[in-house]
C-alpha positions as CSV (number, residue, x, y, z in Angstrom):
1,X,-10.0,-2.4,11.0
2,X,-8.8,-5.9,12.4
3,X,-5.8,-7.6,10.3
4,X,-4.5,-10.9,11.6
5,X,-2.4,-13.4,9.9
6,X,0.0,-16.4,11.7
7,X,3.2,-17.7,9.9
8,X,6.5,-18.8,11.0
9,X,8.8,-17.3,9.1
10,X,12.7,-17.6,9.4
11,X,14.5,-14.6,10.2
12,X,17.2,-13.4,7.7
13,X,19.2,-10.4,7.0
14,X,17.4,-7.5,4.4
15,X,19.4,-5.1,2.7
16,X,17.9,-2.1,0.6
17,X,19.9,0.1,-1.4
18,X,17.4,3.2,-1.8
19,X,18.2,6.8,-2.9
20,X,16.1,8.6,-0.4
21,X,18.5,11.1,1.3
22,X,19.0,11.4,5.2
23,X,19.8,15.0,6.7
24,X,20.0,16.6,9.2
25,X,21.7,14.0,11.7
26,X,24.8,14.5,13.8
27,X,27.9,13.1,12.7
28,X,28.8,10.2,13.8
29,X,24.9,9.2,14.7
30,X,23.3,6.3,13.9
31,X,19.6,6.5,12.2
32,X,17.6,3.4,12.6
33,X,14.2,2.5,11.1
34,X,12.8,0.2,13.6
35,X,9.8,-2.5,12.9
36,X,7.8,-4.1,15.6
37,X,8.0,-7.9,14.5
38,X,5.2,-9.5,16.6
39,X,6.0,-12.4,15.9
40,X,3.3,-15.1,17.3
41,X,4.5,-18.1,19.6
42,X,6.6,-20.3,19.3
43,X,8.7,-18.4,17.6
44,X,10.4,-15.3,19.5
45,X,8.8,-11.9,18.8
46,X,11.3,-8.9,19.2
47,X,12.5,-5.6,17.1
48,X,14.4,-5.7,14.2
49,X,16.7,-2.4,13.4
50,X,17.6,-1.5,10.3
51,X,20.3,1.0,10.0
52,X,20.2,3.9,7.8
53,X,23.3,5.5,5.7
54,X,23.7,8.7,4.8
55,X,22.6,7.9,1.2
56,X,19.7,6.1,1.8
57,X,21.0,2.4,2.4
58,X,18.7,0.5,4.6
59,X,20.4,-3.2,6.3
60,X,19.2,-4.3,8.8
61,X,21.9,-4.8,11.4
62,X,20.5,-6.6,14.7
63,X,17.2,-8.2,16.0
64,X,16.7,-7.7,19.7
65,X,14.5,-10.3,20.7
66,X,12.0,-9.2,23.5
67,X,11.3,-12.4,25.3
68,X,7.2,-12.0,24.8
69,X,5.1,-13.2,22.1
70,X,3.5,-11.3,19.0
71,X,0.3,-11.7,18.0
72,X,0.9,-11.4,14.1
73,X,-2.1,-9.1,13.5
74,X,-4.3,-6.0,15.1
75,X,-5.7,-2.3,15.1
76,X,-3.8,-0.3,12.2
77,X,-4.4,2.8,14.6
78,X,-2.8,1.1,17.9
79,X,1.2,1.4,17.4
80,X,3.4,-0.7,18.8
81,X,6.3,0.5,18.7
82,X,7.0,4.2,20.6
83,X,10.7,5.9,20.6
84,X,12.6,8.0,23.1
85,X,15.2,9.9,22.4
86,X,15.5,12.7,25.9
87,X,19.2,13.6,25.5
88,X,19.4,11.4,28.9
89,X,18.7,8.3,26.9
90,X,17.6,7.1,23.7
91,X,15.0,4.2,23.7
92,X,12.8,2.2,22.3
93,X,9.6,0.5,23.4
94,X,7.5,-2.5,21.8
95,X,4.8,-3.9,22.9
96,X,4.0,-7.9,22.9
97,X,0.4,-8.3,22.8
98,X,0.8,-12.2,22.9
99,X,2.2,-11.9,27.0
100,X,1.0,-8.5,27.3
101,X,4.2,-6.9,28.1
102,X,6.2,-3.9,27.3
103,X,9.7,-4.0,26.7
104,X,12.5,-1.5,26.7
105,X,15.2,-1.8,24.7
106,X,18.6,0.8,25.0
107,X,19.4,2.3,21.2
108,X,23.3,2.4,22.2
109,X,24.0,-1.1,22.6
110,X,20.6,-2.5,21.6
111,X,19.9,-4.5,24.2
112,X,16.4,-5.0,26.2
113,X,16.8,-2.7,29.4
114,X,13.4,-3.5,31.0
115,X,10.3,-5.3,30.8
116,X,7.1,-4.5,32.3
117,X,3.3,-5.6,32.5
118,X,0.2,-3.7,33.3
119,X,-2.6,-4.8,35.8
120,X,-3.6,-8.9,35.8
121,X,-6.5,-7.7,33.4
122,X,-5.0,-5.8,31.2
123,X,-4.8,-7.5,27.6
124,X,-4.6,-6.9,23.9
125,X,-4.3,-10.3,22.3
126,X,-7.5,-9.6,19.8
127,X,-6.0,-6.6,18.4
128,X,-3.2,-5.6,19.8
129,X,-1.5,-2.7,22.5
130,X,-0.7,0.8,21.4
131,X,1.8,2.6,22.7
132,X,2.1,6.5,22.9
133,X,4.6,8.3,25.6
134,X,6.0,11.9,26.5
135,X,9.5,11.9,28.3
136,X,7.5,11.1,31.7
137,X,5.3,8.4,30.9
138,X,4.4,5.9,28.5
139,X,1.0,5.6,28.1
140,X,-0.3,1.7,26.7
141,X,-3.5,0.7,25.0
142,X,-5.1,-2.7,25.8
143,X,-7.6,-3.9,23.2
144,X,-9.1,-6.5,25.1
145,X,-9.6,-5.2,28.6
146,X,-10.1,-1.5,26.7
147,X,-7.7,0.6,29.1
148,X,-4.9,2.6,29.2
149,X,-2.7,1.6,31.2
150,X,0.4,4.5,32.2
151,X,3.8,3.2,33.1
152,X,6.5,6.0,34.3
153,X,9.6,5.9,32.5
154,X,12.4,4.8,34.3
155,X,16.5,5.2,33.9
156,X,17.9,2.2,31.5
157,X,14.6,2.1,29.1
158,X,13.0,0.4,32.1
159,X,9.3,1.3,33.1
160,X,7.0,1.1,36.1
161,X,3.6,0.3,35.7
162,X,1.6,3.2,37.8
163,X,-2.3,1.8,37.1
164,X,-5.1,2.2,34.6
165,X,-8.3,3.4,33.6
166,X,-10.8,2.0,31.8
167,X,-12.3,3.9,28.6
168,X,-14.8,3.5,25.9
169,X,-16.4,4.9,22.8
170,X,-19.5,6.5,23.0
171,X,-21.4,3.7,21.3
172,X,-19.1,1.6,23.6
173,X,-16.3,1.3,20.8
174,X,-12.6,-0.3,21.4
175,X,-9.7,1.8,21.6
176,X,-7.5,2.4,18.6
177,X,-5.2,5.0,18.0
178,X,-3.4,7.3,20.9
179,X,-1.4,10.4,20.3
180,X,1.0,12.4,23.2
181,X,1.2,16.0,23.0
182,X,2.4,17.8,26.0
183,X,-0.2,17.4,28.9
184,X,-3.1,16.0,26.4
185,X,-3.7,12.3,25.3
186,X,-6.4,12.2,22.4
187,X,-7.7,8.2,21.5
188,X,-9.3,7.0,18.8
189,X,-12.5,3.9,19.4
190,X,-13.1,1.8,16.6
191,X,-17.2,3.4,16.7
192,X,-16.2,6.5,14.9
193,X,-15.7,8.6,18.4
194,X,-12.9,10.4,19.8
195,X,-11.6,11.9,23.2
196,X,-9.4,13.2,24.8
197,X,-7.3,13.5,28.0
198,X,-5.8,15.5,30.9
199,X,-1.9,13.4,31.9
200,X,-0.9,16.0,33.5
201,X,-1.1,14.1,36.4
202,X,0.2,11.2,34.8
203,X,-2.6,9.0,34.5
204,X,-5.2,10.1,32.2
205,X,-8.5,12.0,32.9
206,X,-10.9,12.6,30.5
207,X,-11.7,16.0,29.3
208,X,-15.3,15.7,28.6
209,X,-15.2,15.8,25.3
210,X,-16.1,12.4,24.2
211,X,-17.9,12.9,20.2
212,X,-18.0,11.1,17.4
213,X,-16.1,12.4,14.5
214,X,-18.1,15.0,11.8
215,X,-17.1,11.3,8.7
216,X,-18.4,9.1,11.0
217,X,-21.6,11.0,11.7
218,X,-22.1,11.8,7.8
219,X,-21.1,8.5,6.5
220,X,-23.6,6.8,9.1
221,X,-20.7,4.6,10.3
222,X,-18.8,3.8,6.9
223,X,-15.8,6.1,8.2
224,X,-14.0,5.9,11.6
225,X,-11.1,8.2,12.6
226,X,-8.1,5.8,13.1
227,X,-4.4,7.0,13.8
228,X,-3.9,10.1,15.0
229,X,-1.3,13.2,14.5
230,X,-1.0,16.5,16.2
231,X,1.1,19.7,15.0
232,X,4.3,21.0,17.1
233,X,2.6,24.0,18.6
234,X,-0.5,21.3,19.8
235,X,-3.1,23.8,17.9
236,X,-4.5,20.9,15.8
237,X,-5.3,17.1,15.8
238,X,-5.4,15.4,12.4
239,X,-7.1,11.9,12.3
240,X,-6.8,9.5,9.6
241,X,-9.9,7.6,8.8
242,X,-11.0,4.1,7.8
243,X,-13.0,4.5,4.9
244,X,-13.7,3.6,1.1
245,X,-11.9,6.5,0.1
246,X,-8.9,9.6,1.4
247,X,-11.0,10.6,4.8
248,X,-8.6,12.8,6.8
249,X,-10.2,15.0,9.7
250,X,-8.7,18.0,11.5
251,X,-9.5,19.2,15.1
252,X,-9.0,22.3,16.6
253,X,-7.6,21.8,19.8
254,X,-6.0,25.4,20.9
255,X,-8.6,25.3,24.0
256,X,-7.3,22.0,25.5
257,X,-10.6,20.3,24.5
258,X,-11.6,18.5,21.0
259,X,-13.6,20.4,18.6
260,X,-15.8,19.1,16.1
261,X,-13.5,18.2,13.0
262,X,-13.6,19.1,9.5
263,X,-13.5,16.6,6.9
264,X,-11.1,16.8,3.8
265,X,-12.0,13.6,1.5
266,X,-10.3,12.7,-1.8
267,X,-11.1,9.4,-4.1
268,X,-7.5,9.5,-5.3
269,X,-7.3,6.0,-3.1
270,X,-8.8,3.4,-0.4
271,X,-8.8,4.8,3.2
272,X,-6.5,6.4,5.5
273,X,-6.1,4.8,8.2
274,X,-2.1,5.5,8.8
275,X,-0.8,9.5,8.8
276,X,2.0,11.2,9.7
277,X,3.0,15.4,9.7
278,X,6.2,16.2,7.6
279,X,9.1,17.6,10.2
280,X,8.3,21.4,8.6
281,X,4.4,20.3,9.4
282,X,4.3,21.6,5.4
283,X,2.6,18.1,4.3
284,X,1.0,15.1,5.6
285,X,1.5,12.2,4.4
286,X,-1.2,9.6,4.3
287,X,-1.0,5.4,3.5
288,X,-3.8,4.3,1.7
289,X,-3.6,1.0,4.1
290,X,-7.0,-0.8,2.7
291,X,-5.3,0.2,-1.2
292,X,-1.9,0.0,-2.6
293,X,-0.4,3.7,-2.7
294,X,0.9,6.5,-0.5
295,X,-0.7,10.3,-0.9
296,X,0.1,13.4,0.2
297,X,-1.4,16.5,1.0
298,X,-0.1,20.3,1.5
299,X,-1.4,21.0,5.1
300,X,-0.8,25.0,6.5
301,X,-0.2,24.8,10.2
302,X,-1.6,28.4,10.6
303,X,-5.1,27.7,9.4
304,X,-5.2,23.6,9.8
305,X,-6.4,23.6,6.4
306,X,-5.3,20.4,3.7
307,X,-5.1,21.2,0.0
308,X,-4.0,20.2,-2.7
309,X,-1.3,17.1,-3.0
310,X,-0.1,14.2,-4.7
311,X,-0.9,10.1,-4.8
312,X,1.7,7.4,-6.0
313,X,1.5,4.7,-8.3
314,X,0.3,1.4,-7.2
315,X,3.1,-0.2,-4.8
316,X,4.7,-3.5,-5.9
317,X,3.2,-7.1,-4.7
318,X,-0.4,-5.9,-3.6
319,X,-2.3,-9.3,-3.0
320,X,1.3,-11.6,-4.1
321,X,3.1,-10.6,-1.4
322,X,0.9,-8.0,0.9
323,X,-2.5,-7.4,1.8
324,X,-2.3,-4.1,3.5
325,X,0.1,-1.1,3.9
326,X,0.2,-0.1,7.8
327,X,2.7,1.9,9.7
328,X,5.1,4.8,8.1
329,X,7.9,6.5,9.3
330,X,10.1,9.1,7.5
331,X,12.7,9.2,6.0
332,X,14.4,12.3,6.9
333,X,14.0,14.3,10.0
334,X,13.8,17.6,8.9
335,X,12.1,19.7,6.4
336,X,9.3,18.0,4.4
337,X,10.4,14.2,5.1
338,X,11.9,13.7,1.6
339,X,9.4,10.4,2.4
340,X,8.4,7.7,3.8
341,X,9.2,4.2,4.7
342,X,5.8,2.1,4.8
343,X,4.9,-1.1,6.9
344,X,3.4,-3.7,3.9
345,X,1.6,-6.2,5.9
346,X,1.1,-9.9,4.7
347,X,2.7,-13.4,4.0
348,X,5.9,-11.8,2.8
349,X,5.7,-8.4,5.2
350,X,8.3,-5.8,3.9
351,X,9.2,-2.2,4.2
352,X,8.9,0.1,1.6
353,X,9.9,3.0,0.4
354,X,8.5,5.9,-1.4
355,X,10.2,9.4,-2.0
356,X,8.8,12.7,-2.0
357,X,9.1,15.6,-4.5
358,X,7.6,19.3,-4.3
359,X,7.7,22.2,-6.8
360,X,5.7,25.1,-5.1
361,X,2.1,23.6,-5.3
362,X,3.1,20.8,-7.0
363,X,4.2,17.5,-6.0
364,X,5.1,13.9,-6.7
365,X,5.6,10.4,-4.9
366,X,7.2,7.6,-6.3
367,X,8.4,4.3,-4.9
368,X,12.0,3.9,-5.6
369,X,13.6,0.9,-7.8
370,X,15.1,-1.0,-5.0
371,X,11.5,-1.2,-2.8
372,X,10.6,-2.8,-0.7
373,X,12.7,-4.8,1.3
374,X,11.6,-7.7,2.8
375,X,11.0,-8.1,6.4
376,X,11.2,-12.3,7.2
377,X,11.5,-11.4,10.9
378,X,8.1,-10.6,10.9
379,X,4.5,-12.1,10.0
380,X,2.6,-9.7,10.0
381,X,3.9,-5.8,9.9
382,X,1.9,-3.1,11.0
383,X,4.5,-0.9,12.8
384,X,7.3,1.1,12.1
385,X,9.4,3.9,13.3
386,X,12.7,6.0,13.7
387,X,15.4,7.1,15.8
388,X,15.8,9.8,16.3
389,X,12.0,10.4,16.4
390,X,10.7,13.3,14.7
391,X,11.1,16.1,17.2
392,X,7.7,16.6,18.1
């Protein structure tokens, strides 16, 4: 699905006093929940970081602005913001779909450390670039010109743009959603089809396996696969879908090739479109972007199988002050997550946040009292993320 929205905002500092607890971290480290701003022309686009305490608290503490242009809108599959954190160096990258550049910005002194752009046709101003990177390459979606383009990593957060390849869905759908997992890229095309890709050679080859997803095929079209997820061992790819209701789909991927998925469907909510594992790969949490609450499911990372789960209550300021929920990110980095921060996308874009509880079987999310926080640096907020990333 396509959001899109234009407003200049004026930036100001957010501060949110949550109870969500942080584990887990070095001492002495420094956890940041990062949002892509894109932020349209003329106004400067960049990345605002908010730093995380120990007990939850959430301020944001600097805005490095990129130099590009946002484009306020997009693809709630194609991410735009991607993080590095090698042991060498701890980075991370945004994309400007307004310029269609890429810029890298060092997480110790937050400050841009390189800028790069793909080939003269390479674009995304419709609907935005994607990003998705290993600790080799970073790998970029372009809506407009529907590539990939592959840029090497270089020392300082820099990159180098090595080339692209042009892609499609099988009914000649745009790409979404991309997802790294050791040598395989898997993409997501807004037609309801799915592939993925050899990078072991860097740039990406296809693998053959171009299909459309088992939703799409049974919904007729009413249900794509969006934003994608894959488990630490690389056995399974979970997709979630676009859809009128909870679509999630699992593929078996333990033979370096797709597999047909399975469908797990719930009417707990509207669509699916944004997921994310837990750091135990326990549960998976899912934003109910086109509705106004976070669910989430048990998921076994033996058998791939979903059961079972939890939905919040309605978030605050659907339709007042958001129109969609978008990105997520955790907010711990081990165990079951303890949460999530969301993306809430709209006139008055903010983060929220929502905290997890589990009993055996049983389970429970709940936005906390001081959500959300709003985000004025942005117009539009579809993507979020952390550093330290989860490990896998």
């Amino acid at each position: 699905m396509k959001t899109s929205m234009e407003s200049g905002l004026l930036r100001a500092t957010a501060v949110l006093v949550g109870i969500l607890a942080v584990c887990g971290l070095a001492a002495g480290a420094t956890q940041y929940v990062v949002a892509s701003d894109d932020m349209v022309a003329p106004f400067p686009t960049g990345v605002s970081f908010y730093a995380v305490a120990p007990n939850g608290l959430l301020t944001l503490q600097q805005q490095v602005v990129t130099g590009g242009s946002g484009i306020g809108g997009g693809f709630f599959g194609a991410n735009r913001i991607s993080v590095l954190d090698s042991g060498n160096q701890g980075c991370v990258y945004a994309s400007d779909a307004g310029n269609g550049g890429i810029v890298g910005i060092v997480v110790s002194t937050l400050t841009v450390g390189g800028r790069a752009t793909g080939s003269v046709t390479d674009a995304g101003t419709s609907n935005g670039i994607g990003l998705a990177m290993n600790e080799r390459y970073l790998y970029a979606s372009f809506t407009d010109s529907n590539t990939i383009g592959t840029f090497q990593v270089q020392p300082g957060c820099s990159l180098a743009f090595v080339g692209d390849v042009s892609v499609a869905g099988l009914q000649d759908g745009i790409i979404n959603g991309m997802k790294v997992h050791g040598n395989m890229l898997i993409a997501t095309y807004t037609d309801g089809s799915i592939e993925s890709f050899d990078i072991s050679g860097g740039t990406p080859v296809s693998n053959g396996d171009k299909q459309n997803s088992t939703a799409t095929l049974t919904s007729q079209g009413a249900t794509y696969p969006n934003s994608i997820d894959i488990t630490r061992d690389g056995h399974y790819a979970i997709f979630g879908d676009t859809s009128t209701s909870v679509v999630v789909e699992v593929s078996d991927i333990s033979s370096g090739k797709l597999t047909a998925t399975v469908v797990y469907k719930s009417t707990a909510s509207i669509s699916s479109s944004n997921i994310m594992l837990s750091p135990d790969e326990n549960v998976l949490y899912v934003v109910n972007t086109q509705g106004d609450r976070v669910s989430a499911a048990f998921f076994n990372k033996t058998t791939g199988k979903l059961s079972g789960g939890c939905t919040s209550g309605r978030l605050r300021g659907l339709s007042e002050n958001f129109s969609y929920l978008a990105g997520l990110a955790l907010a711990s980095p081990t165990g079951n997550g303890g949460g999530v921060y969301v993306a809430e996308f709209g006139s008055s874009s903010a983060i929220a946040m929502v905290k997890f509880s589990a009993s055996g079987r049983n389970c429970s999310l709940r936005e906390v009292p001081q959500s959300p926080v709003a985000d004025l640096n942005s117009p539009g907020l579809l993507s979020i993320g952390t550093f330290p990333p989860r490990s896998f």
